[in-house]
C-alpha positions as CSV (number, residue, x, y, z in Angstrom):
1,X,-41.9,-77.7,56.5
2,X,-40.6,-76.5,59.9
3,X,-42.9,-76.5,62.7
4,X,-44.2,-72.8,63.1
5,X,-45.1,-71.0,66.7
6,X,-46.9,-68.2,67.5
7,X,-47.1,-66.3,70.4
8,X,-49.9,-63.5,71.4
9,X,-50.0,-61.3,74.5
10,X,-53.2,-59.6,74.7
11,X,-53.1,-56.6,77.6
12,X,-56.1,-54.4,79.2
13,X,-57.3,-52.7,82.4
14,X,-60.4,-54.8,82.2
15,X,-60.4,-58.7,82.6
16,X,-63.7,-59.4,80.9
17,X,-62.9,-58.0,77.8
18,X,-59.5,-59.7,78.1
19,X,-60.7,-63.1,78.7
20,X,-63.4,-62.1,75.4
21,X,-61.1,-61.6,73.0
22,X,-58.9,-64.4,74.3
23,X,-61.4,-66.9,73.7
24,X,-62.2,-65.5,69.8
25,X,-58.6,-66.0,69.3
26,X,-58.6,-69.6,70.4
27,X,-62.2,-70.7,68.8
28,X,-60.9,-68.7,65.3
29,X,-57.4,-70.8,65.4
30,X,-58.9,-74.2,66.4
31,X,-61.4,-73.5,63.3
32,X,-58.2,-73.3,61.2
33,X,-56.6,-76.5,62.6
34,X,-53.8,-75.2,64.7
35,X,-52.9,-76.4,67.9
36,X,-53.4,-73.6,70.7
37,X,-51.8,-73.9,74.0
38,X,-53.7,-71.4,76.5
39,X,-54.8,-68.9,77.2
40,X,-51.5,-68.3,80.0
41,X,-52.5,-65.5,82.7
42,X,-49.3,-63.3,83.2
43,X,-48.7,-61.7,86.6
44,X,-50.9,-58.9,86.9
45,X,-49.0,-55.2,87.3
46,X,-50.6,-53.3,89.6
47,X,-49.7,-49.3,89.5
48,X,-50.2,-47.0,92.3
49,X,-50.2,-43.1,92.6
50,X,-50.5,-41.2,95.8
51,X,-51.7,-37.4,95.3
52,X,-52.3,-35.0,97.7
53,X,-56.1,-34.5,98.4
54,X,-56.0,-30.9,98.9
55,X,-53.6,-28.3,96.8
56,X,-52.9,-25.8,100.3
57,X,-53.0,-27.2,103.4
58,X,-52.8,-30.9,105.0
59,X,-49.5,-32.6,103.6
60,X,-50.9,-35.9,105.5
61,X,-54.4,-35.9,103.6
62,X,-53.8,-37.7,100.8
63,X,-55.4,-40.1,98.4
64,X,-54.4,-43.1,96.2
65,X,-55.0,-44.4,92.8
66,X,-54.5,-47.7,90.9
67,X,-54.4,-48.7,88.2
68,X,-54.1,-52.7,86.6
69,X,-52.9,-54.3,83.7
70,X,-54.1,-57.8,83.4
71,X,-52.1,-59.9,80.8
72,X,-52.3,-63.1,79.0
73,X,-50.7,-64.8,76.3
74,X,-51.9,-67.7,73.9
């Protein structure tokens, strides 16, 4: 039998639970005898949005947002 590869990326906005379920996915394949490499961390995408703070008046007033998606494969 061929030699069989799997690849998982896991994404989310918050590392900790990232790196959680990363490490049940490693502990649950090593309990079934596969050979993991990983967890890889993938570059980080970092998204931002600029909105104006106030609806009227004061075009320079403004405020920014940010959102980040942390990923990783195994």
């Amino acid at each position: 039998m061929d030699k069989q590869n799997i690849r998982i990326k896991l994404r989310a906005y918050d590392h900790k639970v990232l790196d959680q379920s990363t490490i049940e996915i490693v502990n649950t394949a090593k309990r079934t005898g596969a050979q993991v490499r990983g967890p890889i961390p993938l570059p980080t995408r970092k998204e931002i949005f600029t909105v104006l703070r106030s609806p009227h008046i004061d075009k320079k007033s403004r405020e920014q947002f940010e959102t980040r998606t942390h990923k990783r494969m195994i």
